[in-house]
C-alpha positions as a Markdown table, in Angstrom:
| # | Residue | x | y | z |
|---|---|---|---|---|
| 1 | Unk | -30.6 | 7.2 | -6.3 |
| 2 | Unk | -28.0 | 4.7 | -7.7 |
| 3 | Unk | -29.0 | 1.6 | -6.7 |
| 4 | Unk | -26.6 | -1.8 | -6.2 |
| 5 | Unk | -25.8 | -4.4 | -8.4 |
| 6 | Unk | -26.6 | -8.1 | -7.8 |
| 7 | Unk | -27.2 | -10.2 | -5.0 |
| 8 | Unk | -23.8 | -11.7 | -3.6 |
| 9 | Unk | -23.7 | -14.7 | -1.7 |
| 10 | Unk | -21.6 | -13.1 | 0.8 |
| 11 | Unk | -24.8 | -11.1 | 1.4 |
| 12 | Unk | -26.9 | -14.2 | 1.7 |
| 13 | Unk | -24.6 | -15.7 | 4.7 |
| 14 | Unk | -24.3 | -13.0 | 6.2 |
| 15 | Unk | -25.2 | -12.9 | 10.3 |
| 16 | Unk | -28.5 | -10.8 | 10.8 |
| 17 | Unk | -28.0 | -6.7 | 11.8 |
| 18 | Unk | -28.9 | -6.3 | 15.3 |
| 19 | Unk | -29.8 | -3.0 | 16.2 |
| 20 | Unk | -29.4 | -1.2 | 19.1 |
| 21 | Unk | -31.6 | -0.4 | 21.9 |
| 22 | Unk | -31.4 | 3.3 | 22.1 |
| 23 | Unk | -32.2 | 4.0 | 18.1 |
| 24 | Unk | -35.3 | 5.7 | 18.2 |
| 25 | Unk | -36.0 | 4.4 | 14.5 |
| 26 | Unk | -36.5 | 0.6 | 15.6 |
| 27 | Unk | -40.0 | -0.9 | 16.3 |
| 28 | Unk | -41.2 | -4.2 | 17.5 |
| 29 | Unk | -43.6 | -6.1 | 16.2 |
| 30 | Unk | -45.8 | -9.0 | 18.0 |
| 31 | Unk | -46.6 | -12.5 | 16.8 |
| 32 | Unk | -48.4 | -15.1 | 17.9 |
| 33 | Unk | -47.4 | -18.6 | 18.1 |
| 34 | Unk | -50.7 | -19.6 | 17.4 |
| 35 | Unk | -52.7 | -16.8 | 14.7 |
| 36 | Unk | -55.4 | -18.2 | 15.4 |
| 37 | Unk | -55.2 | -18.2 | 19.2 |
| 38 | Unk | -55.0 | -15.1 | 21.1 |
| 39 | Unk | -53.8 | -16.9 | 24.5 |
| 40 | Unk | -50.7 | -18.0 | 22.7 |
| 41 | Unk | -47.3 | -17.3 | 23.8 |
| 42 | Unk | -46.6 | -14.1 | 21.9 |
| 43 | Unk | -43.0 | -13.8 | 20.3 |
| 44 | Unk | -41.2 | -10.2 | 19.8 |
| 45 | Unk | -39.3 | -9.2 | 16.7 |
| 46 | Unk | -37.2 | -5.9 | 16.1 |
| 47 | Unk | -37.3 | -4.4 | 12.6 |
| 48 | Unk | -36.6 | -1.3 | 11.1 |
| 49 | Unk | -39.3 | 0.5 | 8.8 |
| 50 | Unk | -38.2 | 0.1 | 5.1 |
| 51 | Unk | -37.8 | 3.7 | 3.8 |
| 52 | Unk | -35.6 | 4.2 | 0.7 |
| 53 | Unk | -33.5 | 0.9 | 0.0 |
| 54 | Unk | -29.9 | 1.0 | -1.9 |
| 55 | Unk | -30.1 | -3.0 | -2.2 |
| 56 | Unk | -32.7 | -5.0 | -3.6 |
| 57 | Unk | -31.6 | -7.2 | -1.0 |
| 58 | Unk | -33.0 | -5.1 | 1.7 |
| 59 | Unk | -36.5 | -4.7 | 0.2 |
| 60 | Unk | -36.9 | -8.4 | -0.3 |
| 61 | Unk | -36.5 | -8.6 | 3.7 |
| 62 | Unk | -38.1 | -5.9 | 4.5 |
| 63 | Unk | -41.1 | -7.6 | 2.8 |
| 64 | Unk | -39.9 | -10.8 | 4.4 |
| 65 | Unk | -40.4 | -9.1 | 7.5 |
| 66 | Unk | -44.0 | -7.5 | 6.8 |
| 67 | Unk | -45.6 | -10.5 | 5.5 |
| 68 | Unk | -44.7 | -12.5 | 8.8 |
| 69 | Unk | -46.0 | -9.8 | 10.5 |
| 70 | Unk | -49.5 | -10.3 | 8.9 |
| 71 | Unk | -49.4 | -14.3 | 9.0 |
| 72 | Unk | -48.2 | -13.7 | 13.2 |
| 73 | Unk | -51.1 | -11.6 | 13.5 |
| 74 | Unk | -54.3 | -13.3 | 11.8 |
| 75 | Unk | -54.5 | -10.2 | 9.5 |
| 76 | Unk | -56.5 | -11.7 | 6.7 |
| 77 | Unk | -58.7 | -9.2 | 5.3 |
| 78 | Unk | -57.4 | -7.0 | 2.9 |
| 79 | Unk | -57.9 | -3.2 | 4.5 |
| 80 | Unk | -56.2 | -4.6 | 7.4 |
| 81 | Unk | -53.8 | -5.9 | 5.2 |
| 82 | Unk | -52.9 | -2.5 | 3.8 |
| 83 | Unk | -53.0 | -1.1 | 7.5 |
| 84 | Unk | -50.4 | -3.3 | 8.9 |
| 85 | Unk | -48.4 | -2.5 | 5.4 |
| 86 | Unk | -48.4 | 1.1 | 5.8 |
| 87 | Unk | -47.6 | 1.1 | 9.6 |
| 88 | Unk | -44.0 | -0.7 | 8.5 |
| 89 | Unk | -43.1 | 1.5 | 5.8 |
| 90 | Unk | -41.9 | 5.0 | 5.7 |
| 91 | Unk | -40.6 | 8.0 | 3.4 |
| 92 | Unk | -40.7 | 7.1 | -0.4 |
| 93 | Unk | -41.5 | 3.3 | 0.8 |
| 94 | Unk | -45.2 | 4.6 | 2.1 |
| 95 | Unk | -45.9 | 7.1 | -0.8 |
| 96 | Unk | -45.4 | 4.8 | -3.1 |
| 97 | Unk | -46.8 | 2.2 | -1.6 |
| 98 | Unk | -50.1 | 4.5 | -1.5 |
| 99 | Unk | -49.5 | 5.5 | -5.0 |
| 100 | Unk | -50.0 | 2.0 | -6.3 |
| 101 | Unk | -52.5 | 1.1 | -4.3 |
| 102 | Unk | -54.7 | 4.4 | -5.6 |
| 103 | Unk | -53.7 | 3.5 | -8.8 |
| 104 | Unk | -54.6 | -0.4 | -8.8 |
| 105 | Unk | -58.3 | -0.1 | -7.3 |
| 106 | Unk | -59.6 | -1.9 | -4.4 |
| 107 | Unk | -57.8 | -2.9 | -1.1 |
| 108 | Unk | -57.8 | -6.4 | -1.3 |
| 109 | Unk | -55.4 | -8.7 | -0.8 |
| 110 | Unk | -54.9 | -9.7 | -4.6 |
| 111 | Unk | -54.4 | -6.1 | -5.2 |
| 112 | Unk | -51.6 | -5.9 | -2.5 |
| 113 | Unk | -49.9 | -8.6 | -4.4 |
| 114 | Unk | -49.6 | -6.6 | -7.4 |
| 115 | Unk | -48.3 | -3.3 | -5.6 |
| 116 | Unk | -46.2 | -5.3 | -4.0 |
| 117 | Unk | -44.5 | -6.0 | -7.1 |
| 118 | Unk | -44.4 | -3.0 | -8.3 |
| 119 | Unk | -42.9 | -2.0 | -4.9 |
| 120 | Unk | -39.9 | -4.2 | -5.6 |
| 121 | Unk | -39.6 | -2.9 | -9.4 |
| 122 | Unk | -39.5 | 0.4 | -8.1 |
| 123 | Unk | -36.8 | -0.1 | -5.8 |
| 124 | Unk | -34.8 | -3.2 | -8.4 |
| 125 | Unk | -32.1 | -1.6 | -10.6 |
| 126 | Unk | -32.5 | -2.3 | -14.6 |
| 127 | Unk | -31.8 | -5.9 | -15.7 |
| 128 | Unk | -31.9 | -7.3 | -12.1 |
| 129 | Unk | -33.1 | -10.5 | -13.0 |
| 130 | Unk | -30.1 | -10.9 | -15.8 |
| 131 | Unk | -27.3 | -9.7 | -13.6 |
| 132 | Unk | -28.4 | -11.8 | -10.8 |
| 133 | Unk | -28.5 | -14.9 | -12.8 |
| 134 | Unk | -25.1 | -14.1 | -14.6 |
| 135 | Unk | -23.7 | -13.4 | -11.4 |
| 136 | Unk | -24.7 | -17.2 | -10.2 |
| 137 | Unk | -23.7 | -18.9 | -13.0 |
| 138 | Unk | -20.1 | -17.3 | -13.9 |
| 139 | Unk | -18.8 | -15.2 | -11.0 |
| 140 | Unk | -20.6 | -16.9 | -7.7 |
| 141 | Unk | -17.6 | -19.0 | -5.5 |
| 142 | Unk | -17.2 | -20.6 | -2.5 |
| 143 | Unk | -15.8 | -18.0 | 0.5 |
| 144 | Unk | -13.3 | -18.8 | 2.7 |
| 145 | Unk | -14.1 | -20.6 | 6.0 |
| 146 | Unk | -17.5 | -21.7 | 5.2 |
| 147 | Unk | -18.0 | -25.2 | 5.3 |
| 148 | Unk | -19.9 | -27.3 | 1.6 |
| 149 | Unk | -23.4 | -27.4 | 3.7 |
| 150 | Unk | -23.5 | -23.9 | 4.5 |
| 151 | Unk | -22.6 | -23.0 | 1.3 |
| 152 | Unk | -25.1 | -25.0 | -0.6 |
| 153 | Unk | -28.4 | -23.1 | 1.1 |
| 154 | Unk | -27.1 | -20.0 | 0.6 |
| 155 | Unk | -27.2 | -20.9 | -2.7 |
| 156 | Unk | -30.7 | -22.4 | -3.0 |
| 157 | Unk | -31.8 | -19.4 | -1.2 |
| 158 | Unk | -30.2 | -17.4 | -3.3 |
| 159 | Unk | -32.0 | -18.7 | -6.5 |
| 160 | Unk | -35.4 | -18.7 | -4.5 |
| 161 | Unk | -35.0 | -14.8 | -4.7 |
| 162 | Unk | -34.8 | -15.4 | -8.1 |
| 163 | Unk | -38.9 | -15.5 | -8.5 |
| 164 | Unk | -39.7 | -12.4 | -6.6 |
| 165 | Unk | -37.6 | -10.3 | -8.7 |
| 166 | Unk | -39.5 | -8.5 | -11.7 |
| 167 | Unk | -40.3 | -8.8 | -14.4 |
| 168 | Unk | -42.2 | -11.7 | -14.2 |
| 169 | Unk | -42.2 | -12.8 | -10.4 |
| 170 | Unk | -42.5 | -16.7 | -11.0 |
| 171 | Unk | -40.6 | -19.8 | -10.6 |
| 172 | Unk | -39.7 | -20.1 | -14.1 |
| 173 | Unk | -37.0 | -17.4 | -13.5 |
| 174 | Unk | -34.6 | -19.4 | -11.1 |
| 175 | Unk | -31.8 | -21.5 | -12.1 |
| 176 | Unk | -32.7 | -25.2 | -12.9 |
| 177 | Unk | -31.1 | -27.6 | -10.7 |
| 178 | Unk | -29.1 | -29.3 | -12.9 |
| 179 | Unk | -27.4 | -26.6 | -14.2 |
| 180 | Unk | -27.1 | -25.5 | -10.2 |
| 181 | Unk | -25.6 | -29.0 | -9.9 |
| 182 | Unk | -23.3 | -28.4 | -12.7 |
| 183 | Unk | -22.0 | -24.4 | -10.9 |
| 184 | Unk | -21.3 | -26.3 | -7.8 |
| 185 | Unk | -19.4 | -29.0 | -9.6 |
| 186 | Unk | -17.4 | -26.6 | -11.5 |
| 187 | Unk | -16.5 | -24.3 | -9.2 |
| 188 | Unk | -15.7 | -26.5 | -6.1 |
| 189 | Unk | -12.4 | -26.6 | -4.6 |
| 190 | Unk | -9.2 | -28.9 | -6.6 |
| 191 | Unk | -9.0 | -31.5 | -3.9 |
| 192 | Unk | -12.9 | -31.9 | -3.9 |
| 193 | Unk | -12.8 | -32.5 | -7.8 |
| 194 | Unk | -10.3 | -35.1 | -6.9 |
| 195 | Unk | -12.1 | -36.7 | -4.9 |
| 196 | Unk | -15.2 | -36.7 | -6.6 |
| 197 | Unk | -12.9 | -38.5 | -9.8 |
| 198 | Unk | -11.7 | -40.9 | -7.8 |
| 199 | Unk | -15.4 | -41.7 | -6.8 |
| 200 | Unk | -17.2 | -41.2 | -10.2 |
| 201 | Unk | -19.4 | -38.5 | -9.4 |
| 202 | Unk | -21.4 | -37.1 | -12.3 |
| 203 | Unk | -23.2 | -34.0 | -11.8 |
| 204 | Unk | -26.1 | -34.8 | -14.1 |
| 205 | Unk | -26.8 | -38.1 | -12.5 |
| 206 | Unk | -26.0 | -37.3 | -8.6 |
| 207 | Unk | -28.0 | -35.2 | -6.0 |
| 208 | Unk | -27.4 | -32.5 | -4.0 |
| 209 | Unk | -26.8 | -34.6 | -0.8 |
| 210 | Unk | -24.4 | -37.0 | -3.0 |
| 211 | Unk | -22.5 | -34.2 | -3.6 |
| 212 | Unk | -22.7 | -32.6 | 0.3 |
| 213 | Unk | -21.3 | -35.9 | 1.4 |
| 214 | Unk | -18.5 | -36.2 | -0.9 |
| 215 | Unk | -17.2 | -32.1 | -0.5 |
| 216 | Unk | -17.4 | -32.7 | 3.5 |
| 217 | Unk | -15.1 | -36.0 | 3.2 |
| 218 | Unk | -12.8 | -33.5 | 1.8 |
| 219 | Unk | -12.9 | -30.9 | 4.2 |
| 220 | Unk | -12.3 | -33.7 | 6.6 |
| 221 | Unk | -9.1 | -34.8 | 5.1 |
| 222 | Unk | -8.3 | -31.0 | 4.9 |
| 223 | Unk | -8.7 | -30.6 | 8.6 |
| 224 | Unk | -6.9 | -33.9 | 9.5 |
| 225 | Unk | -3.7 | -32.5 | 7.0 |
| 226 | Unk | -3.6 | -36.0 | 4.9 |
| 227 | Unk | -2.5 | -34.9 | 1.2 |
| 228 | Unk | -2.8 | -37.4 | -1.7 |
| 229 | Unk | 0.6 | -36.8 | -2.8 |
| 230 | Unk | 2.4 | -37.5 | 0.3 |
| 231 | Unk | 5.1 | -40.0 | 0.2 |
| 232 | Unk | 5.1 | -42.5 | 3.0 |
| 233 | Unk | 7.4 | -45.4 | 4.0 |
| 234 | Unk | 6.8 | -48.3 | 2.8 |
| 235 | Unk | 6.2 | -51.5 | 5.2 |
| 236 | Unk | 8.1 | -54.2 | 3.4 |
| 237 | Unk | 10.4 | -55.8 | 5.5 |
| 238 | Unk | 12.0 | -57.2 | 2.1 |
| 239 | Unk | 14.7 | -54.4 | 1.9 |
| 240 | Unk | 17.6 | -54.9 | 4.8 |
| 241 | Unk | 18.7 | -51.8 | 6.8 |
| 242 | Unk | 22.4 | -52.1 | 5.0 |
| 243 | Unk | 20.2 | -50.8 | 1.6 |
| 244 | Unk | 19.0 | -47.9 | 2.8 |
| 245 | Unk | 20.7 | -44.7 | 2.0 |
| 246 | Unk | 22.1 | -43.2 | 5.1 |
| 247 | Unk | 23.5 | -39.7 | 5.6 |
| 248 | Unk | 27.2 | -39.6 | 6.4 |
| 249 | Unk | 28.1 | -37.8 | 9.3 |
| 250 | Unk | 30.2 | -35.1 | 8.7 |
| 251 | Unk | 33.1 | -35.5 | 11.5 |
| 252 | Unk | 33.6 | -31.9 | 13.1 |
| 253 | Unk | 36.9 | -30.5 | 13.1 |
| 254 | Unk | 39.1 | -30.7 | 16.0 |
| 255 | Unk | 40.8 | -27.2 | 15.7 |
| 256 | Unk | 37.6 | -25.2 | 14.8 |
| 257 | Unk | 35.9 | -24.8 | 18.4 |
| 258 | Unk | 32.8 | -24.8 | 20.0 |
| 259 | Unk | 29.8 | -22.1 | 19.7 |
| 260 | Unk | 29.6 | -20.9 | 23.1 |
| 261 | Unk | 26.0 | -19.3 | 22.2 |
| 262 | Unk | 25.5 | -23.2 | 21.1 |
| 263 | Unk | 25.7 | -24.6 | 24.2 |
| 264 | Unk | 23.1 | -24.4 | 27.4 |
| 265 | Unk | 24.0 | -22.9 | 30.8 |
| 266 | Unk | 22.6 | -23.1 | 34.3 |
| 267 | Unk | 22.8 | -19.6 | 35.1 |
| 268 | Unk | 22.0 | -15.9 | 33.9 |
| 269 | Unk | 24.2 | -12.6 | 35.0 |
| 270 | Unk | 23.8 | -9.4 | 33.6 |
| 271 | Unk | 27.2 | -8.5 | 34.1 |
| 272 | Unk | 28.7 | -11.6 | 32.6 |
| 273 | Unk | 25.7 | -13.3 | 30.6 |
| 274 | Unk | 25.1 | -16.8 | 30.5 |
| 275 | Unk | 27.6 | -18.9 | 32.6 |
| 276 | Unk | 27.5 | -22.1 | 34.9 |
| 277 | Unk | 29.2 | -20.6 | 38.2 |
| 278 | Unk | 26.4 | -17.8 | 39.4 |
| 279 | Unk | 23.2 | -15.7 | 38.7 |
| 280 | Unk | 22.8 | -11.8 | 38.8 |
| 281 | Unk | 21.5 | -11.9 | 42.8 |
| 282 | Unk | 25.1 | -13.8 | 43.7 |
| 283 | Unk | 27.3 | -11.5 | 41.4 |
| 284 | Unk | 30.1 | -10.4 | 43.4 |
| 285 | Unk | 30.3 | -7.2 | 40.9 |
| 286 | Unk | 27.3 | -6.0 | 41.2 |
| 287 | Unk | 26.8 | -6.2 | 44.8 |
| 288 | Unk | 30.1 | -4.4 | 44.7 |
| 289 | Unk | 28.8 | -1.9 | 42.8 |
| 290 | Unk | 25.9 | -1.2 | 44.8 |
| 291 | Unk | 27.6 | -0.6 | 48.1 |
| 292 | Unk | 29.9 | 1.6 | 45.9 |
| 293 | Unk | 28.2 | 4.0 | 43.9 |
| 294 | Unk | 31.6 | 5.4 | 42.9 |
| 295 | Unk | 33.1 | 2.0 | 41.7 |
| 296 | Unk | 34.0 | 2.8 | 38.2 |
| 297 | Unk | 35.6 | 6.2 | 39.0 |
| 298 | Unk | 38.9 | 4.0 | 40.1 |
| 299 | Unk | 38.8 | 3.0 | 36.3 |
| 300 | Unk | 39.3 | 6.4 | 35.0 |
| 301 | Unk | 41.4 | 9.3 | 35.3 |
| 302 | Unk | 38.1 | 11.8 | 34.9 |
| 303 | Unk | 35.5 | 9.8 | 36.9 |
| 304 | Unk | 33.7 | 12.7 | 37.3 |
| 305 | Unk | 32.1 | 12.5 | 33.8 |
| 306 | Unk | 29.6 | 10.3 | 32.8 |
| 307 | Unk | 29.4 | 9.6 | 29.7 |
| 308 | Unk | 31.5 | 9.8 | 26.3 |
| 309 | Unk | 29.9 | 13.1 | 25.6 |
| 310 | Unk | 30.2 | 15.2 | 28.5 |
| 311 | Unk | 33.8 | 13.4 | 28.9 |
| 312 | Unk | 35.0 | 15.9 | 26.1 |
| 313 | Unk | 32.5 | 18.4 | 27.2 |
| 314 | Unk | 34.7 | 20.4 | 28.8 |
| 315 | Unk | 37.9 | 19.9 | 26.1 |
| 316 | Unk | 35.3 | 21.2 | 23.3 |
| 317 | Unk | 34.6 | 24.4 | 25.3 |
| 318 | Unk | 38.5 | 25.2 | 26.3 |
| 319 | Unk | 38.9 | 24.8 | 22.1 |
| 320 | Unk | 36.5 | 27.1 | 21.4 |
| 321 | Unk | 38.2 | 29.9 | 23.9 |
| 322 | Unk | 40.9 | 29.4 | 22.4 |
| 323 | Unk | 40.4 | 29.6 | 19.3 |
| 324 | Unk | 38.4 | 32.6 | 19.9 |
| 325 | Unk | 41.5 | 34.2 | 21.3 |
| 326 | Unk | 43.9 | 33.2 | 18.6 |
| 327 | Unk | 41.2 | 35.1 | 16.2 |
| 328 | Unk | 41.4 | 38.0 | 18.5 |
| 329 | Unk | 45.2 | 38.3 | 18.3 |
| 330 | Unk | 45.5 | 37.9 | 14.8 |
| 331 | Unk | 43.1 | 40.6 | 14.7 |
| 332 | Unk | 45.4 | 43.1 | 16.5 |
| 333 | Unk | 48.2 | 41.9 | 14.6 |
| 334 | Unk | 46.7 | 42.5 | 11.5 |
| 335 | Unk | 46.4 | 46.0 | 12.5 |
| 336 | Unk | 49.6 | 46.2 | 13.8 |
| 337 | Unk | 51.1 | 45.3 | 10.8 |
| 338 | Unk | 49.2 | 47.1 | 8.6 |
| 339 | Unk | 49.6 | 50.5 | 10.4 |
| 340 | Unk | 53.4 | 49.8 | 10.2 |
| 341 | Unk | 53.5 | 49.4 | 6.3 |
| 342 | Unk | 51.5 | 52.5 | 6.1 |
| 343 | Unk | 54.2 | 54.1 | 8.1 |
| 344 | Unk | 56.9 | 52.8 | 6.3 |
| 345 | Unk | 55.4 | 53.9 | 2.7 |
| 346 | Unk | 55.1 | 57.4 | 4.0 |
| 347 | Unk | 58.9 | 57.4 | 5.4 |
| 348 | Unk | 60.4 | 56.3 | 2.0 |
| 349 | Unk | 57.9 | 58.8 | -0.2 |
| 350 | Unk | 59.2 | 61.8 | 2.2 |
| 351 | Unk | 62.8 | 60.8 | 1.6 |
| 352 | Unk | 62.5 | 60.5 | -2.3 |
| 353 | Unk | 61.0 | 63.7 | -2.5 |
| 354 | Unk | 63.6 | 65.4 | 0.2 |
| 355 | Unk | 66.6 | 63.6 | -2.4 |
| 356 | Unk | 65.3 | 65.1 | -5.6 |
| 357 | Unk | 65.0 | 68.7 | -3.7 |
| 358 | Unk | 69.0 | 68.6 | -2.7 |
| 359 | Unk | 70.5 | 67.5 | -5.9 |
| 360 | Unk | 68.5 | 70.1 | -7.7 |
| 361 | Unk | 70.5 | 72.8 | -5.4 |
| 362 | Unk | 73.6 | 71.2 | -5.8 |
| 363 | Unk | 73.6 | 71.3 | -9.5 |
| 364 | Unk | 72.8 | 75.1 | -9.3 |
| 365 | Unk | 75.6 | 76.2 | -6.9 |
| 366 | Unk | 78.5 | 73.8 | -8.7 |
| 367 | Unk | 80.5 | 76.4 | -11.1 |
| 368 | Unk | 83.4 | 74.3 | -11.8 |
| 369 | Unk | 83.8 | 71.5 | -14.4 |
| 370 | Unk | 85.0 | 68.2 | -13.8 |
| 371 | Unk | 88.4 | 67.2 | -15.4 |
| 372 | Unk | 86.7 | 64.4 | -18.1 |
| 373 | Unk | 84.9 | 68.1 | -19.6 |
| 374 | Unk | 88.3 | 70.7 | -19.3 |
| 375 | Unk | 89.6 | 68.7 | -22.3 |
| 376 | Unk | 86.2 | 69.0 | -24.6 |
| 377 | Unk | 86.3 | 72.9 | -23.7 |
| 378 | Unk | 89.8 | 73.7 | -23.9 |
| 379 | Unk | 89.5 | 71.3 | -27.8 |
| 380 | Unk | 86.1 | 74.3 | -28.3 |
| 381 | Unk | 87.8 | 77.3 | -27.4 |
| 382 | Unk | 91.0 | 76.5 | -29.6 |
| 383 | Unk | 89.4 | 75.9 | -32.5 |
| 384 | Unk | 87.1 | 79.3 | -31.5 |
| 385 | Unk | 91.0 | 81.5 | -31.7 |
| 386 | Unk | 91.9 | 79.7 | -34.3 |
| 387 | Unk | 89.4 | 80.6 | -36.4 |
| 388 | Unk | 89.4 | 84.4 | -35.3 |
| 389 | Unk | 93.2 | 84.3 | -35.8 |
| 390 | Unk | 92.3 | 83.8 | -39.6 |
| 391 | Unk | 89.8 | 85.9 | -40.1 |
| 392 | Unk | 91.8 | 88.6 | -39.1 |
| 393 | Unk | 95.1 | 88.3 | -41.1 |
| 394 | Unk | 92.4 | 87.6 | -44.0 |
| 395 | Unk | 91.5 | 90.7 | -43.1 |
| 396 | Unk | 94.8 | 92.4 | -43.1 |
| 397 | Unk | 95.9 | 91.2 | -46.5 |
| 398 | Unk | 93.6 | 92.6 | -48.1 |
C-alpha cells in the first residue's frame, strides 16, 4: 500500500475525528485519574483500533492513544504491557506487532520499545524523516484564519514528531530552535515583518514569546483596519480654510430635467408605480377592475382574446384554409388546362393530315393547264412540227 507523504501542519491543527455511536468498530478504553488508585474517578476515551494506516500521522496517535492507555491503567509489567498492546491493534497492525515481538525475544518493556519502532518503520514511507524536515523548513506556511499562537504549537508539535520517526528515534532529529526561529521569521505575514523592523526584532537574539507578542500586535491592527500607509488629516490649524482645495460645484442645467427614478415617493401602486397621491389598496383602477372582470374588453374590438397569440389565432387558421383552397383550385385548373391543349394538339394534327389527303385528289382529277403553261406547250409542240415538217421534205428530195 502507497503510503502519504509528510506531515502537514494543516494536519497537526486539525479538530479531533469523533466517531459515531453506532460503528461497531469503536471501543472505549478506561483510565484512571489516579493509576495508582483504584477508587479514582475513572475517565472514558473512544478510539479506533489501528489496523493498516495510510499516514504516518495516524500511527503516531494511535500509539499516542495506547501508551495513555497503559500509563491510565497502572500496567507496568511487561506481559501486561504486550496484552493491553495487542487488545488495540488489529489486522496487519497485530501480526506484525507479534512478528516483532517473536523476533526480538522476551516481553519486557524494553523490548516493546524496540518493536515499537519497528512498528512505525513499518508503516513510515522511505525518507520520512528528510521529507518531513524539508517540508518544515521550505514549504510549511501560516493558513488562513489561525491566529500567531495557534500557529506556533502546532509547529513545536510538529518538530516533537520529529524524534519518533525512524531511523534513529531521538531528539537530535528535530529542527533546532533557532533555525525554527528563523522559518517563523521568514515566512510570517508582510505587515508582521513591518512591524517587527520598526521594532528591531532579530530572530537570533529574540524568543518565541517576543515574537508571539509582536505577530499578535499585528493581527490586532489587522482586525481594528488601521493601515500604515493611510493618509490622515493633518491637525494644524496653521493653513486657513480659504487654502484648501475645494471641489466646484457643477451648476445643473436648467433645461435638462429631473430623474423621476431619482427622486423618493410616499406611495406604491402596481398599476401606476411609485407616486405621492395613492397606494395599490386605494387605486381606483384596480378596484375597478375587480368588480369588472370584463374591463379591458371596452378597449378592444376582439375582447374575447387574451393574449397576443390567440388574438391572431383564429386569422392564422382562416389563412391556412385558404390557402389550402387556392392550392386545390389551381390543381383543377392545371388539369383543366392541360386536357384542353391535349385537345387542341389532336384537332390541328387531324386537320393537317385531312388537308394533305384533298389536295392529293385534286391534283389527280385537274386535266387542264393553266394559261401561264399553254404558252410553254404551244412554244414545244411547234418546234415538235417543225421539225417533222423537215424531215419529211428532206426526205422527199432525195
Amino acid at each position: 500500500m502507497k503510503r502519504l507523504g509528510p506531515i502537514m501542519i494543516e494536519e497537526i491543527l486539525a479538530e479531533t475525528t469523533v466517531f459515531h455511536k453506532h460503528d461497531t468498530t469503536i471501543r472505549e478504553m478506561m483510565m484512571h485519574t489516579d493509576p495508582t488508585n483504584d477508587a479514582s474517578p475513572v475517565i472514558k476515551r473512544r478510539f479506533k483500533p489501528m489496523d493498516n494506516p495510510k499516514h504516518i500521522l495516524e500511527v503516531l496517535q494511535g500509539i499516542l492513544v495506547i501508551k495513555e492507555g497503559v500509563i491510565g491503567n497502572n500496567v507496568t509489567t511487561g506481559p501486561l504491557q504486550y496484552q493491553f498492546w495487542r487488545g488495540c491493534l488489529e489486522g496487519t497492525a497485530l501480526s506484525k506487532f507479534n512478528e516483532y515481538g517473536l523476533a526480538v525475544g522476551t516481553e519486557t518493556a524494553a523490548h516493546l520499545l524496540v518493536v515499537e519502532q519497528r512498528l512505525v518503520t513499518f508503516f513510515s514511507p522511505q525518507k520520512v524523516l528528510t521529507n518531513q524536515t524539508r517540508y518544515i523548513r521550505y514549504q510549511m506556511q501560516k493558513p488562513k484564519g489561525v491566529n500567531t499562537r495557534q500557529y506556533v504549537g502546532a509547529v513545536h508539535t510538529l518538530n516533537q514528531t520529529l524524534e519518533k520517526l525512524p531511523p534513529n528515534f531521538n531528539q537530535a532529529q528535530k529542527v533546532p530552535d533557532t533555525d525554527i526561529m528563523d522559518i517563523l521569521t521568514s515566512k510570517a505575514p508582510k505587515a508582521h515583518k513591518e512591524l517587527m523592523t520598526d521594532h528591531g526584532f532579530d530572530p537570533q537574539t529574540a524568543t518565541i514569546e517576543e515574537f508571539v507578542e509582536i505577530s499578535e500586535r499585528a493581527e490586532t491592527k489587522e482586525a481594528l483596519g488601521i493601515h500604515k500607509n493611510r493618509n490622515f488629516e493633518s491637525d494644524d490649524d496653521d493653513s486657513s480654510g480659504d487654502e484648501r482645495h475645494t471641489r466646484k460645484q457643477t451648476k445643473k442645467h436648467k433645461s435638462k430635467p429631473a430623474n423621476p427614478y431619482n427622486q423618493k415617493f410616499k406611495y406604491y401602486c402596481k398599476e401606476h408605480g411609485p407616486n405621492n397621491t395613492h397606494e395599490g389598496k386605494a387605486c381606483k383602477v384596480l378596484n375597478a377592475r375587480k368588480e369588472k372582470p370584463e374591463y379591458r374588453k371596452r378597449d378592444s374590438p376582439e375582447g374575447k382574446y387574451k393574449d397576443y397569440h390567440s388574438k391572431y389565432k383564429k386569422k392564422n387558421q382562416e389563412l391556412n384554409v385558404l390557402q389550402r383552397e387556392t392550392k386545390r383550385e389551381k390543381a383543377k385548373w392545371t388539369k383543366a388546362y392541360n386536357k384542353l391543349k391535349s385537345e387542341a394538339a389532336s384537332r390541328t394534327s387531324d386537320d393537317v393530315s385531312e388537308g394533305e389527303v384533298s389536295k392529293s385528289k385534286e391534283t389527280q382529277r385537274r386535266t387542264f393547264t393553266p394559261k401561264e403553261h399553254q404558252h410553254d406547250d404551244y412554244s414545244n409542240s411547234s418546234s415538235d412540227s417543225s421539225s417533222s415538217s423537215s424531215s419529211s421534205s428532206d426526205s422527199n428530195s432525195e
